[in-house]
N, C-alpha and C positions, 0 to 999 in steps of 0.2 A: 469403158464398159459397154459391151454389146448391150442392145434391147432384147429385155427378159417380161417373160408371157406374166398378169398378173396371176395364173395360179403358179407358177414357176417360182415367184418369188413371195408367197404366203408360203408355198413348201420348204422352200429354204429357210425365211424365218422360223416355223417351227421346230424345223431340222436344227439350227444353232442355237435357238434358246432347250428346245427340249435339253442339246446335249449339255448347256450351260447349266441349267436347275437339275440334273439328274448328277453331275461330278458333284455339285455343291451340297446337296443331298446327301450324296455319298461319303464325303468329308465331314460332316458338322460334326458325327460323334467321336472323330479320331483329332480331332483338332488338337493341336502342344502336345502329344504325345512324340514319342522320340523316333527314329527308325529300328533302334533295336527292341523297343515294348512292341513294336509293332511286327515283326519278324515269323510270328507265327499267327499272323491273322489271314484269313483267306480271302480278303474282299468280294465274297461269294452273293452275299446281301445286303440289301439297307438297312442299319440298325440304326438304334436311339440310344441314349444315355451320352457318355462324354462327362466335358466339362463343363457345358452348356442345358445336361439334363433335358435334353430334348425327347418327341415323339420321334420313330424311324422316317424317313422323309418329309423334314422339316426343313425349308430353304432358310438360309440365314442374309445377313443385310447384303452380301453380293447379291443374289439372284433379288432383291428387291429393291436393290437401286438398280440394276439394271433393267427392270421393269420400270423405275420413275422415269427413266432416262429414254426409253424407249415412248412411253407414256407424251414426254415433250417432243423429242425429236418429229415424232411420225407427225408433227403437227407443221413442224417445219420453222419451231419458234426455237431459238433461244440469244444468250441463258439466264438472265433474271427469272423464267417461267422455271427454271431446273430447279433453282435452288429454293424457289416456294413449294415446289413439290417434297424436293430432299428433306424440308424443313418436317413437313406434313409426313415423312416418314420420322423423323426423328422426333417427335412430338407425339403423334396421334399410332405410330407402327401403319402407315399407310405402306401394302404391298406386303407386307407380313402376312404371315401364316395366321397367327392368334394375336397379331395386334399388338404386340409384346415383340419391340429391338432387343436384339442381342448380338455382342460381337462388332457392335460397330469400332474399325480402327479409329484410332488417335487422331492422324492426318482431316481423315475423313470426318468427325466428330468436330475437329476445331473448324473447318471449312465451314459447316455448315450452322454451327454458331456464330461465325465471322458473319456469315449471310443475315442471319437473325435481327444482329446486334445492326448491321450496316448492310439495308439492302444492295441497294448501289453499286459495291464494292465489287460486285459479281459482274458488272456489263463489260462487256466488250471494248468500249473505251483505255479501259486499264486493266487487259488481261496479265501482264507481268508487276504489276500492282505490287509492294513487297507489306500483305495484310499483317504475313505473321513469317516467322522467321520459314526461308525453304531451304534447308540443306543439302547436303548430298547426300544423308544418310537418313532425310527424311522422307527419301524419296522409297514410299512402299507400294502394295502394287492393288491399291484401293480403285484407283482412276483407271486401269488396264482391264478390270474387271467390269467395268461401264460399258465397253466398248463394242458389245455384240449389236449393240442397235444405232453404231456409226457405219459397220460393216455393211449393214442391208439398206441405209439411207445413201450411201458410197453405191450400190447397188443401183435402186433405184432413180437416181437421179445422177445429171450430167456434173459432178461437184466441182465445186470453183478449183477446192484445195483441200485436200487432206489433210496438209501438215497444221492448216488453220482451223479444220475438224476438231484433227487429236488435240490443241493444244487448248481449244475450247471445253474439249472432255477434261483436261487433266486439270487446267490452273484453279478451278475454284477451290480445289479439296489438296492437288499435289503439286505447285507453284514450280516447277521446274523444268527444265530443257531436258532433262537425263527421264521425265516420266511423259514428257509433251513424245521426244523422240520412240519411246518403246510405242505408245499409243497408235504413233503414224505407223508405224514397222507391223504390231499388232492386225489395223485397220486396213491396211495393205494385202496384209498377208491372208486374211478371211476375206476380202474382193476376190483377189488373185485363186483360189482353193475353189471358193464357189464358183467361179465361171468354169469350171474346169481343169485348171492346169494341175499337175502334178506336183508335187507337195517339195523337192527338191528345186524344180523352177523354182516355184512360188517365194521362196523361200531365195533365192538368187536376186531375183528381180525385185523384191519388197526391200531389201537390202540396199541396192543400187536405185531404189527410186527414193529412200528416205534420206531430206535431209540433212548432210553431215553427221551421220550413225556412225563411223568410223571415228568420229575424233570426237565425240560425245559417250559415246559407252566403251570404248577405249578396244585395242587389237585383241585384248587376250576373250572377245566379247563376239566371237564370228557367228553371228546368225547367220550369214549365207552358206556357209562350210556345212552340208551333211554328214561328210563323216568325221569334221570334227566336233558336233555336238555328240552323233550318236558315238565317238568313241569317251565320252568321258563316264569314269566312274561313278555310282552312284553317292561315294563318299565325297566328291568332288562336287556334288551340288550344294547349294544354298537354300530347305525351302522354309526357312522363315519370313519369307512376303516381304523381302524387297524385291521390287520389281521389275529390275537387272537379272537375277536370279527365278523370277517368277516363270517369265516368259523364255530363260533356257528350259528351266526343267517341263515348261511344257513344249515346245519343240524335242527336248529330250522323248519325252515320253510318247509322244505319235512318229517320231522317228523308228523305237526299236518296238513299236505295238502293229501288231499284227491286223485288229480290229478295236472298234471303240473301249470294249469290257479290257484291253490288257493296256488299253492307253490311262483308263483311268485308275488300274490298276499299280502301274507303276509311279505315278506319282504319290500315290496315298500312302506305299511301303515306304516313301522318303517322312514319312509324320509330317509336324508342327502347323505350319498354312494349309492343313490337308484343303479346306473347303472352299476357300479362293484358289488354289494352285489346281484342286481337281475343276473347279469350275472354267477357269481359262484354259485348260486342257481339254475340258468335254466340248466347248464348242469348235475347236478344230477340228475334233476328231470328229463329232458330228459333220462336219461339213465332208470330212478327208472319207470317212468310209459311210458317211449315210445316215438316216436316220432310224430304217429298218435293222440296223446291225446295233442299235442298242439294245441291251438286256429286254425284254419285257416286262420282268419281276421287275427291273430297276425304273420303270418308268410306271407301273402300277402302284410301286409303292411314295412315289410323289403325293403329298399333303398337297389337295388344292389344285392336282395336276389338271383337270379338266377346266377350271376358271384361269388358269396362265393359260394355258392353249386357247380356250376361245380369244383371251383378247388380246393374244400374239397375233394372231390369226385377223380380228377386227383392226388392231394398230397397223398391220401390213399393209392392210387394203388401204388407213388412208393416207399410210406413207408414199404406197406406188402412184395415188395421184397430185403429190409435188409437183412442182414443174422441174425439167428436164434440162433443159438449154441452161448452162452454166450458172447452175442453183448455188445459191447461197444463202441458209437460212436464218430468218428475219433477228436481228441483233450482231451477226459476225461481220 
């Protein structure tokens, strides 16, 4: 990664958490609905209600574990420090809107009870640790939604290793190779986007630099291929939040989007994960078209919007002063 200006890289973290809490926003009230209840909705605004009975822009536990996680990282600690924060979300609603969790996944839920129960169990020592059963099909896309504030640490500093990034994001909460590899692919893929390159590179070279991707998420699985994500059907997706599935539809969805409002757009007409799937969606497309090309209405009617941006904004600055020369932070 080139050396980036520190206001250069305070903009850009805004730019991917704004578009990270403005998708998530966007989703909480469509959440388990279907794609066909959903067929005549306009995604025109932010509404409340749902299943969750929320206010209109009310971030749900993505954008607030991604805030814990940022919270640690920009310190340059982890992750014993992750999972006393995650805990303090899940106990006290630290990063919550009203203090009141909701929506927390299963995966993610038991992860951080495992933490509770057994501090320990979180270090580095024994990241494939086997705490609680990790299957294949327990692999959902709780830990991919962490990952905007490994993107701008990747950024900001010269990093040892990605792949030992992603897999520090994913094994406390989602124990597995199949959600370690999406993470790297993920965290690649938002490096590569911000420094500039075009969204089809980006997307070529995150591929060929993660891994063994190819024999872990298997052929019929081409995140390098543009026009074979953008040609699949909308029927053809998965977006009940596994995380195979998570991260096609959003590559899908900034592939055939024109600007940010139609990126977040089409994944919300797919229902169910609307508010994890639109939030892993908003911050590529934040990144891919900017952060001036999101709605306005959509980012005014953010709960709390001005107290996440300042301390996007404050965590940035004391990310960029990590050290540089092949960082590795303190526990990996």
């Amino acid at each position: 990664m080139l050396p980036i200006s520190e206001a250069l890289f305070v903009q850009t973290a805004k730019t991917l958490f704004t578009g990270f809490v403005v998708g998530d926003c966007m989703g909480v009230p469509h959440e388990f609905k279907t794609a066909q209840s959903l067929i005549h909705e306009s995604f025109e605004d932010m509404t409340g209600g749902g299943v969750h009975d929320q206010l209109a822009g009310t971030w749900s536990d993505d954008t607030a574990l991604a805030m814990c996680t940022f919270e640690v990282l920009k310190t340059g600690t982890w992750p014993i420090v992750l999972g006393d924060i995650f805990s303090e979300f899940l106990i006290h609603g630290h990063w919550t809107v009203d203090k009141h969790v909701f929506d927390i996944g299963i995966a993610t839920r038991r992860g951080i009870e495992a933490h509770l129960d057994e501090p320990e169990i979180w270090t580095s020592e024994t990241p494939l640790k086997p705490r609680f059963p990790n299957r294949f099909h327990d692999n959902g896309n709780g830990a991919l939604m962490r990952m905007p504030s490994a993107i701008l640490l990747a950024m900001a500093t010269d990093l040892h290793s990605y792949h030992t990034l992603a897999q520090a994001c994913s094994h406390p909460t989602h124990n597995h190779t199949v959600n370690a590899t999406c993470c790297e692919f993920y965290l690649r893929l938002g490096v590569l986007i911000a420094s500039g390159l075009g969204l089809e590179d980006s997307m070529s070279q995150a591929y060929s630099q993660t891994k063994n991707i190819a024999a872990i998420i298997g052929i019929d699985r081409p995140f390098h291929s543009v026009e074979a994500i953008r040609a699949k059907a909308s029927e053809a997706l998965n977006p009940k939040g596994f995380v195979l599935d998570s991260l096609e539809i959003a590559l899908w969805s900034v592939l055939r989007a024109r600007n940010y409002k139609e990126a977040i757009q089409h994944t919300l007409r797919l229902g169910h994960d609307t508010d994890t799937n639109a939030a892993i969606t908003g911050s590529l497309a934040a990144l891919l078209f900017g952060l001036e090309d999101i709605p306005i209405s959509w980012i005014n009617g953010v709960r709390s919007y001005d107290r996440l941006l300042k301390s996007v904004e404050t965590y940035a600055k004391e990310m960029y002063q990590l050290p540089r020369d092949g960082f590795i932070p303190s526990g990996l």
